[in-house]
TORKOL-4160 file (C-alpha; in steps of 0.2 Angstrom, whole numbers, padded with zeros to 4 digits, m for minus):
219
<pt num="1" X="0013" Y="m0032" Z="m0001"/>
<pt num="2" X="0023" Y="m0030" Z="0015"/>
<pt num="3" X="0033" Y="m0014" Z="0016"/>
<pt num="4" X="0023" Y="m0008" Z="0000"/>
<pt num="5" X="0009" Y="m0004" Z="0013"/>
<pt num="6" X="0002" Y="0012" Z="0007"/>
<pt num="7" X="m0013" Y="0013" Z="0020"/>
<pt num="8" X="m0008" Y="0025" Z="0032"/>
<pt num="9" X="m0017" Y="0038" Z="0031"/>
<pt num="10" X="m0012" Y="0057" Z="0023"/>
<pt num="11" X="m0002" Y="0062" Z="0008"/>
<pt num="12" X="0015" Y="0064" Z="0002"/>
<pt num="13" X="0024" Y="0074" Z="m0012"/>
<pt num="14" X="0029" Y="0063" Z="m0024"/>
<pt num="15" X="0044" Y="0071" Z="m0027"/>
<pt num="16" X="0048" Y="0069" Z="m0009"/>
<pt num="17" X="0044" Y="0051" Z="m0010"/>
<pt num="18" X="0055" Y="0048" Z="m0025"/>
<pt num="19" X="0071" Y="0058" Z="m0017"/>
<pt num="20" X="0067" Y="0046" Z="m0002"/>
<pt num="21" X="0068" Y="0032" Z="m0014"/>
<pt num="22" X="0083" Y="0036" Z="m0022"/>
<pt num="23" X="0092" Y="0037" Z="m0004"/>
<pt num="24" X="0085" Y="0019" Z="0002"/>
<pt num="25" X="0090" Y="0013" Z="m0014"/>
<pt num="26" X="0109" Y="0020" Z="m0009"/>
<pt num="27" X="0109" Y="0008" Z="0005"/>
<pt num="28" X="0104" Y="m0006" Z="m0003"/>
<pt num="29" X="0113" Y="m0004" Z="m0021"/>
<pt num="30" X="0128" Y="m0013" Z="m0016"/>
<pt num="31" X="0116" Y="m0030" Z="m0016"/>
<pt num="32" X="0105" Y="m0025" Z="m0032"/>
<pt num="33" X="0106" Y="m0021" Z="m0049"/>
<pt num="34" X="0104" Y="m0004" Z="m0055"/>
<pt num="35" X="0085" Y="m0002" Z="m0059"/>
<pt num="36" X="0074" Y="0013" Z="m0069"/>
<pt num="37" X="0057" Y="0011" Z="m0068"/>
<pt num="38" X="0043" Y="0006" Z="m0055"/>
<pt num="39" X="0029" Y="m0008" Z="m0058"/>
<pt num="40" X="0024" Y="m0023" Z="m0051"/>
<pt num="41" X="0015" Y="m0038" Z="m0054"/>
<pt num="42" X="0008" Y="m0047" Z="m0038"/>
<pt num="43" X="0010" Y="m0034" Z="m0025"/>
<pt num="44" X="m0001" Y="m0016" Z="m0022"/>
<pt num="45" X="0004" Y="m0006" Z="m0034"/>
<pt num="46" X="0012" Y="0012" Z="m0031"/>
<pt num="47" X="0003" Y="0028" Z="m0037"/>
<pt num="48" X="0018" Y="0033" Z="m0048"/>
<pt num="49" X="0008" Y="0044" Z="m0061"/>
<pt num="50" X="0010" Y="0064" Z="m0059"/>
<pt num="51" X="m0003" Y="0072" Z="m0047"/>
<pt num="52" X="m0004" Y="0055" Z="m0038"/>
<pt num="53" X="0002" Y="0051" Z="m0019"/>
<pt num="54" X="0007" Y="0037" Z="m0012"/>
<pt num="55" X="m0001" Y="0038" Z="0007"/>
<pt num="56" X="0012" Y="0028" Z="0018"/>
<pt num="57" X="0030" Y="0032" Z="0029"/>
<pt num="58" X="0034" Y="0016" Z="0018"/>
<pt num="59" X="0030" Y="0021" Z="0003"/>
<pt num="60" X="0050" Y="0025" Z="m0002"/>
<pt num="61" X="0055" Y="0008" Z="0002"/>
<pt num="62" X="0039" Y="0000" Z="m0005"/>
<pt num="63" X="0045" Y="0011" Z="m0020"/>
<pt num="64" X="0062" Y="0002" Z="m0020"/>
<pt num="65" X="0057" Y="m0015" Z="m0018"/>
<pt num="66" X="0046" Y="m0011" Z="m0033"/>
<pt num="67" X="0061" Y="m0007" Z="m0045"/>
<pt num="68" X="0069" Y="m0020" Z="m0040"/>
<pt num="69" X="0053" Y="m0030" Z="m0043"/>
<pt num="70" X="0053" Y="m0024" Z="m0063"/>
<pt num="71" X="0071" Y="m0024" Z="m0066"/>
<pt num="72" X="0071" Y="m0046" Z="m0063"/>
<pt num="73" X="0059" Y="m0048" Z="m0079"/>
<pt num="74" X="0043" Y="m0053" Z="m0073"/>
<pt num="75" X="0048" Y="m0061" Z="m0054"/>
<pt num="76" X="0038" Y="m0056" Z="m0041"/>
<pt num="77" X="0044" Y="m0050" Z="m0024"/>
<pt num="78" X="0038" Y="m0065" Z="m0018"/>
<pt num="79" X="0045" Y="m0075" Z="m0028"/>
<pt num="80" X="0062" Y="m0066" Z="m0025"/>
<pt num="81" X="0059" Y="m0066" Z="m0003"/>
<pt num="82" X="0057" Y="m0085" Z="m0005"/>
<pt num="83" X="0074" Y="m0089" Z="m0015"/>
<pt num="84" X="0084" Y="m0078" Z="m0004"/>
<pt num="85" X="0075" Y="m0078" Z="0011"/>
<pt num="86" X="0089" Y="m0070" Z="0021"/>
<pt num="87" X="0092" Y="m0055" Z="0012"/>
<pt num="88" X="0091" Y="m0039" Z="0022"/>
<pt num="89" X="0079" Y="m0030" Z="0015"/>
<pt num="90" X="0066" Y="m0041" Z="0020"/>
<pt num="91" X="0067" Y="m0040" Z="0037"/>
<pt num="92" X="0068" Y="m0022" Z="0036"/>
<pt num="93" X="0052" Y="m0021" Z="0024"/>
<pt num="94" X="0042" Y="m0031" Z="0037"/>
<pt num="95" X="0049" Y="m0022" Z="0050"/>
<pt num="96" X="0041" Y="m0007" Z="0040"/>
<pt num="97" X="0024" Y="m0015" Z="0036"/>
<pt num="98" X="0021" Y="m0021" Z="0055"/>
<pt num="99" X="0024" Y="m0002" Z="0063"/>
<pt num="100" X="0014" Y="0006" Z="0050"/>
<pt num="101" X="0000" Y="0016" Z="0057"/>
<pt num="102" X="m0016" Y="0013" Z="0044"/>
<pt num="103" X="m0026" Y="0025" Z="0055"/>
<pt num="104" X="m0016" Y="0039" Z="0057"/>
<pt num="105" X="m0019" Y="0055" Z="0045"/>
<pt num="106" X="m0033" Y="0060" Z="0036"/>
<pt num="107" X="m0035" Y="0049" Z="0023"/>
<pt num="108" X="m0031" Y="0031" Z="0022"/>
<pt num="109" X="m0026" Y="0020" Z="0006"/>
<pt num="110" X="m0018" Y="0022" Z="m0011"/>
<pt num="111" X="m0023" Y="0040" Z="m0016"/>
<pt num="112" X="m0024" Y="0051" Z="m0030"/>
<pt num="113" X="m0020" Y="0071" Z="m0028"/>
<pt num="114" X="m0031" Y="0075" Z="m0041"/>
<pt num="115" X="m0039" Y="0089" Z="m0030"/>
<pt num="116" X="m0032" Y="0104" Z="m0024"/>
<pt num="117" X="m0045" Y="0116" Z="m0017"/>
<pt num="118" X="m0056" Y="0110" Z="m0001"/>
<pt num="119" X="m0070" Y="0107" Z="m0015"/>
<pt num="120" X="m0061" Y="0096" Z="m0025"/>
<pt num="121" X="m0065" Y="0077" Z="m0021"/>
<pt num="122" X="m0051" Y="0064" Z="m0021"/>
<pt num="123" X="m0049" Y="0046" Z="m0029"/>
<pt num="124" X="m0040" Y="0031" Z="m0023"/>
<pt num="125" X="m0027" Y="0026" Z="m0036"/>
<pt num="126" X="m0040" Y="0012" Z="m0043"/>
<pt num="127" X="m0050" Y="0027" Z="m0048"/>
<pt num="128" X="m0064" Y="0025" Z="m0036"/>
<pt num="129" X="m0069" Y="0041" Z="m0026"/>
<pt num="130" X="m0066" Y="0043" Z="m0009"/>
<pt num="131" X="m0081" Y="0043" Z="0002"/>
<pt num="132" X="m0086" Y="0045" Z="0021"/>
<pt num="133" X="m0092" Y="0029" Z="0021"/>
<pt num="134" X="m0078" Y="0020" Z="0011"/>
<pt num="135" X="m0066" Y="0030" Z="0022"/>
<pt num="136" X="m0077" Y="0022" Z="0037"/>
<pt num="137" X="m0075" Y="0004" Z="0031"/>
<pt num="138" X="m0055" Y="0005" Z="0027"/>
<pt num="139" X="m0055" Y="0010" Z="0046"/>
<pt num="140" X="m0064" Y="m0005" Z="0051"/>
<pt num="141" X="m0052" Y="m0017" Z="0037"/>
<pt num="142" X="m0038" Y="m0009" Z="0042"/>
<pt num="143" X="m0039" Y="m0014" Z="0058"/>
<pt num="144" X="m0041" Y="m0030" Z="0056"/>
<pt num="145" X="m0028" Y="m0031" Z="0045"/>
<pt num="146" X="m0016" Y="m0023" Z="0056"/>
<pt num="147" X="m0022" Y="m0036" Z="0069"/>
<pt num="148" X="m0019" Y="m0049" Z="0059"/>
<pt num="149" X="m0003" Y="m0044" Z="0052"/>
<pt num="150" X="0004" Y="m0042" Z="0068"/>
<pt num="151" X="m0002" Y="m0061" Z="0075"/>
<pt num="152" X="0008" Y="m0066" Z="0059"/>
<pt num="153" X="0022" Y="m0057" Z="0061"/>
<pt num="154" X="0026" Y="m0061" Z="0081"/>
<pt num="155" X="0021" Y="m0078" Z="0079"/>
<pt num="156" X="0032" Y="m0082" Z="0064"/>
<pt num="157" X="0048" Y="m0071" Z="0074"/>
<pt num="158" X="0043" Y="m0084" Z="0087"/>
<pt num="159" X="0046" Y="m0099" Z="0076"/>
<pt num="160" X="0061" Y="m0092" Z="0070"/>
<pt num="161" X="0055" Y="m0089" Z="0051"/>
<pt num="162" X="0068" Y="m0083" Z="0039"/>
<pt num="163" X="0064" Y="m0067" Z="0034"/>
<pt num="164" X="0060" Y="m0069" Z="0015"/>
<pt num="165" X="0047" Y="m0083" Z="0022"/>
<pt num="166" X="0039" Y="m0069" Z="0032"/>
<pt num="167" X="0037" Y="m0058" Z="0018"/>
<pt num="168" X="0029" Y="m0072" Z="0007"/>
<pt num="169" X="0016" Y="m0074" Z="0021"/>
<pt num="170" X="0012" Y="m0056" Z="0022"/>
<pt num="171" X="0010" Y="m0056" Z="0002"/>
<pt num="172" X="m0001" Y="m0070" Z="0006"/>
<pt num="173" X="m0011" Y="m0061" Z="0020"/>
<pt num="174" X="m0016" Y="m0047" Z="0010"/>
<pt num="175" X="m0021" Y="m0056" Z="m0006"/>
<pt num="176" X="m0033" Y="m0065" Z="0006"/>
<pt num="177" X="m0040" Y="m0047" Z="0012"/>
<pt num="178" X="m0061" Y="m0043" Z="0006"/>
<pt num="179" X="m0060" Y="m0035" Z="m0013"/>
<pt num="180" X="m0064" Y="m0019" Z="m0006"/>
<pt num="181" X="m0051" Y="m0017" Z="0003"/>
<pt num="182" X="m0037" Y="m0024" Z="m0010"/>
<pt num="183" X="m0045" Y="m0010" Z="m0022"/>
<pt num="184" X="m0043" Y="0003" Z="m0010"/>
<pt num="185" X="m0025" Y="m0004" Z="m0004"/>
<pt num="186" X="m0021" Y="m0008" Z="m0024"/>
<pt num="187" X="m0018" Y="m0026" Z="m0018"/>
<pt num="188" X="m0019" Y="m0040" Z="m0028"/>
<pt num="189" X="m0029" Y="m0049" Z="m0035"/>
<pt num="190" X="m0039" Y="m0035" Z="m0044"/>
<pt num="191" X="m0055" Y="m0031" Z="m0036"/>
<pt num="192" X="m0071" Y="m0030" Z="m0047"/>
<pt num="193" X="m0076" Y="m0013" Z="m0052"/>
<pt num="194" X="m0087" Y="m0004" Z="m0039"/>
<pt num="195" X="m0081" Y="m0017" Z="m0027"/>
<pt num="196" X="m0077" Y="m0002" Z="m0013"/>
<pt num="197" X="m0095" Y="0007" Z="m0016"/>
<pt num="198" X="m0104" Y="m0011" Z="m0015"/>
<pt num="199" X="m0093" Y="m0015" Z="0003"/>
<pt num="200" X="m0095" Y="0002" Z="0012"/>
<pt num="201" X="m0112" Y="0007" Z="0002"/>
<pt num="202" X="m0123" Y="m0007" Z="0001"/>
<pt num="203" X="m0140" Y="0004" Z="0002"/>
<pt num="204" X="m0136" Y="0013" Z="m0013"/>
<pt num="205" X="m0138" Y="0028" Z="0001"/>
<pt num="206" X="m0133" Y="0047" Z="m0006"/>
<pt num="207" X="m0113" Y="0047" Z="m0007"/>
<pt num="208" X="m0100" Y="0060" Z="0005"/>
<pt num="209" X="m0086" Y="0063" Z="m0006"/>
<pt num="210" X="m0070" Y="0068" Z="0002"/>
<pt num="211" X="m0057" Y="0079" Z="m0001"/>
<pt num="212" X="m0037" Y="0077" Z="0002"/>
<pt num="213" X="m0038" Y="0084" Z="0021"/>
<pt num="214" X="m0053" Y="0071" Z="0022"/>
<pt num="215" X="m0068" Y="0084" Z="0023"/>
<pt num="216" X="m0086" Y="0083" Z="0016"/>
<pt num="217" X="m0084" Y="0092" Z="m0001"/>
<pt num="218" X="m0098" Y="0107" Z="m0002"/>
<pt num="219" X="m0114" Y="0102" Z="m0015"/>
C-alpha cells in the first residue's frame, strides 16, 4: 500500500515511529476522526507488536493512514482514496511511497527486532527468517518495483489523475507483486507459507541467516 512502504531498508524504534505518528496525525486531525488502534485489511500491514520495527522513512504516515483505516469499520484505504480522491493525504502518501529508497540500509522489508546481539538472526514480520539469499531477491523485486511504481506514478501525474485514483493503482500494483515479495513487504494478498524460502531458495541450498545490521550470524 502506497505510503505504507516499509521496504527501505534499516530499522526504527518503535517508540520513535509512533511519537512520529502521533505528530503526522496532528496535521491531519482537523480532516479525520480521532482513531486508537492500528490494523488493516488490504494493505501491508505494520509490525506494531513490541520488539517489532517497522523498516521505512514512511512508516509514521503509513502508520496514520492505518488508524484511520480501522477507525471507518472495515473500509479499506482504497476504498477511502477512491471516494475522496482529492483528499491531501493522498498525494502526500504517494509522494512518500515514490521517493522511498528500498535499497538503502541494511535490511530491507517488514522486520522484526527480535535479535539484539550480532548472533541473533532476524525475522520479517510474516515470521520468515531473514536470509542472504531472501535479502538478495527483495534487492532484485525491489527494484523493479520501484521502477514500476515510478512509470505509474509520472505517467498518471501526466494524465492528470486525482490523487485518490493514484493511490488506488499503487494498491493495485503491489497486490500484483510475486508472493515472495508481498510476504516480505506484508502485502496483500497473503503469500503461501514458505513462499520467501521457495523464491530466493529454490535448491534447497544451506540457508545464511541475517542479523539486524544485515551480517552472517556465526554457526
Amino acid at each position: 500500500m502506497p505510503a505504507i512502504n516499509y521496504s527501505q531498508k534499516g530499522k526504527q524504534n518503535m517508540s520513535t515511529v509512533n511519537s512520529v505518528a502521533a505528530s503526522s496525525y496532528a496535521n491531519f486531525g482537523a480532516r479525520q476522526k480521532p482513531v486508537s488502534s492500528q490494523t488493516t485489511s488490504s494493505q501491508p500491514q505494520a509490525a506494531t507488536a513490541s520488539g517489532t520495527s517497522i523498516s521505512s522513512g514512511g512508516a509514521a504516515y503509513a502508520n496514520y493512514l492505518r488508524m484511520i483505516e480501522q477507525q471507518e469499520s472495515g473500509r479499506t484505504l482504497r476504498q477511502m482514496a477512491l471516494e475522496d480522491p482529492n483528499n491531501p493525504k493522498w498525494a502526500k502518501s504517494n509522494d512518500i511511497d515514490v521517493n522511498e529508497n528500498m535499497l538503502a540500509g541494511d535490511i530491507g522489508g517488514a522486520i522484526s527486532l527480535a535479535g539484539t546481539t550480532p548472533n541473533d538472526p532476524i525475522k520479517y514480520t510474516c515470521g520468515d527468517p531473514v536470509t542472504a539469499a531472501s535479502q538478495a531477491y527483495y534487492e532484485k523485486q525491489a527494484a523493479i518495483y520501484m521502477s514500476q511504481l515510478g512509470e505509474l506514478v509520472s505517467t498518471e501525474k501526466a494524465k492528470g489523475t486525482a490523487p485518490g485514483q493514484i493511490f488506488a493503482a499503487i494498491c493495485d500494483l503491489q497486490a500484483k507483486q510475486p508472493d515472495a515479495f508481498r510476504a516480505i513487504m506484508m502485502w496483500t494478498p497473503a503469500a503461501e507459507p514458505f513462499s520467501i524460502e521457495k523464491a530466493s531458495n529454490p535448491s534447497g541450498a544451506p540457508q545464511q541467516f541475517l542479523n539486524a545490521g544485515g551480517q552472517v550470524v556465526k554457526t
